[in-house]
C-alpha positions as CSV (number, residue, x, y, z in Angstrom):
1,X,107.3,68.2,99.0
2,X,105.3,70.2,101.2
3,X,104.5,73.6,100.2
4,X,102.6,76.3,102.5
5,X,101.1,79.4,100.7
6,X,99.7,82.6,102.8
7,X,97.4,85.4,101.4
8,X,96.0,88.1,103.1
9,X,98.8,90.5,104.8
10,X,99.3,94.4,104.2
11,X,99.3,97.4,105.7
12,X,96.1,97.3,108.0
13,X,94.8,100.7,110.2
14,X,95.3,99.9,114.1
15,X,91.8,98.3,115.2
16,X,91.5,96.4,111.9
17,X,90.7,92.8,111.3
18,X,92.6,91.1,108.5
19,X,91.9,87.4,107.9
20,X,95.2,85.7,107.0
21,X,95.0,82.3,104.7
22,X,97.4,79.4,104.8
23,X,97.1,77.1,101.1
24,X,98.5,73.3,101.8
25,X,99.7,71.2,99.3
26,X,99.4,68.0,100.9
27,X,96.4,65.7,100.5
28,X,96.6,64.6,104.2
29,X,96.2,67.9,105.3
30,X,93.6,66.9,107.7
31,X,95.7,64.7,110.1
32,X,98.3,67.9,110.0
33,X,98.7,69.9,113.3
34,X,99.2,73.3,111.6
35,X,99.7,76.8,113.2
36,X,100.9,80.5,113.0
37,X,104.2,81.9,113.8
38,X,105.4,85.7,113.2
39,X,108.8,87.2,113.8
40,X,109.8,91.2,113.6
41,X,112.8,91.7,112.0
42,X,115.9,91.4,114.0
43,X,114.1,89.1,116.5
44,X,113.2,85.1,116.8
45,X,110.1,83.9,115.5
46,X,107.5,83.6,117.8
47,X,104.6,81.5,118.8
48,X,100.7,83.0,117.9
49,X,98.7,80.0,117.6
50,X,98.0,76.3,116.6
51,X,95.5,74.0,116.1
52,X,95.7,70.3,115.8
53,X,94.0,67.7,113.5
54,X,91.1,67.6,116.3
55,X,90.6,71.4,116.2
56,X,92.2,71.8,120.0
57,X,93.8,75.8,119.8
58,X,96.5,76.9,121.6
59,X,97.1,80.8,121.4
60,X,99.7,82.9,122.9
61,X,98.3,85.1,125.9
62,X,99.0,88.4,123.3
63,X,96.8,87.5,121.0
64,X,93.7,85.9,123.6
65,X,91.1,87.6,122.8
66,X,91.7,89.2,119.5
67,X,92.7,86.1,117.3
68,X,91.3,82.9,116.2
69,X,92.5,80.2,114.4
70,X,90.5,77.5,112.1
71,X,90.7,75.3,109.4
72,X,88.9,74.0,106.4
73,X,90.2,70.7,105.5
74,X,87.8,70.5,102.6
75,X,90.7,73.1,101.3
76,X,93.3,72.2,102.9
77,X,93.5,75.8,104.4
78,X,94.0,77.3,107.9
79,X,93.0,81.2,108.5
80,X,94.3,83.7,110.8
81,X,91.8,86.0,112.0
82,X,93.2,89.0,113.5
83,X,91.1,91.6,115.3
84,X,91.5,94.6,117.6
85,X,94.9,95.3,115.8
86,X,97.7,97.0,117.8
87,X,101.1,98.7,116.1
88,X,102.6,95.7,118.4
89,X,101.4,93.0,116.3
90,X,103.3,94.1,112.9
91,X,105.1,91.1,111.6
92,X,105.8,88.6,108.9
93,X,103.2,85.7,109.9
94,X,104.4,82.3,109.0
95,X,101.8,79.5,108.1
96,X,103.4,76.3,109.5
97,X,102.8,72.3,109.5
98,X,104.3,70.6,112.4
99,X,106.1,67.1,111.6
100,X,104.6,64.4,112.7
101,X,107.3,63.3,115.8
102,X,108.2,66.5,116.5
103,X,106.8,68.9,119.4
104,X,105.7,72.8,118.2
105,X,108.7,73.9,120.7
106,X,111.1,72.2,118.2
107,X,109.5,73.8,115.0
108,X,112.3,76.0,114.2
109,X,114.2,73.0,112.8
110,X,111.7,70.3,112.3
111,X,108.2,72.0,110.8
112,X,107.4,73.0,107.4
113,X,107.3,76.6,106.6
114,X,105.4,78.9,104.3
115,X,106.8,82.1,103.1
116,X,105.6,84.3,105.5
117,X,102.9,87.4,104.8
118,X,103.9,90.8,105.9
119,X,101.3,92.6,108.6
120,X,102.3,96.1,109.5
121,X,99.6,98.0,111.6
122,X,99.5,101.1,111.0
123,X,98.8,104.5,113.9
């Protein structure tokens, strides 16, 4: 069973630059296509950013900029680095693994899921 772990959310000042980690449990990690969702409460989740096994990012045009994604597959861990923090970006961020067949606009129903780590930016 696949098991995603994220560290690293919290209250944060606006301007501030958390770094969000993503734990794996899966040895093949490094052939995964993994990524970040978040979703406000009340609201779908949404698209922030992925990167595949070949290290090609995709980011979603709120977050150009101010967010990168990477990965250590020596750890089997993706981070989240957030900067220039707005009150928009509060959210619970998801870690996520996309299946193997499955496209990231069907991840709702086909990807595996962490937890989710609560960011709230605060004025």
């Amino acid at each position: 069973q696949v098991r995603l772990v994220e560290f690293g959310g919290g209250l944060v000042e606006v301007g501030g630059s958390p770094r969000l980690s993503c734990v794996a449990s899966v040895s093949i990690f490094k052939i995964d296509d993994m990524g970040w969702f978040s979703q406000v409460l009340g609201k779908e989740r949404e698209f922030v950013t992925t990167i595949s096994c070949v290290n090609e990012r995709n980011y979603a045009d709120s977050v150009v900029g101010r967010f990168t994604i990477s990965r250590d597959n020596a750890k089997n861990t993706i981070y989240l680095q957030m900067n220039s923090l707005k009150p928009d970006d509060t959210a619970i961020y998801y870690c996520v693994r996309k299946r193997f067949g499955f496209a990231w606009s069907e991840a709702a129903t086909s990807a595996y899921w962490g937890q989710g780590t609560q960011v709230t930016v605060s004025l």
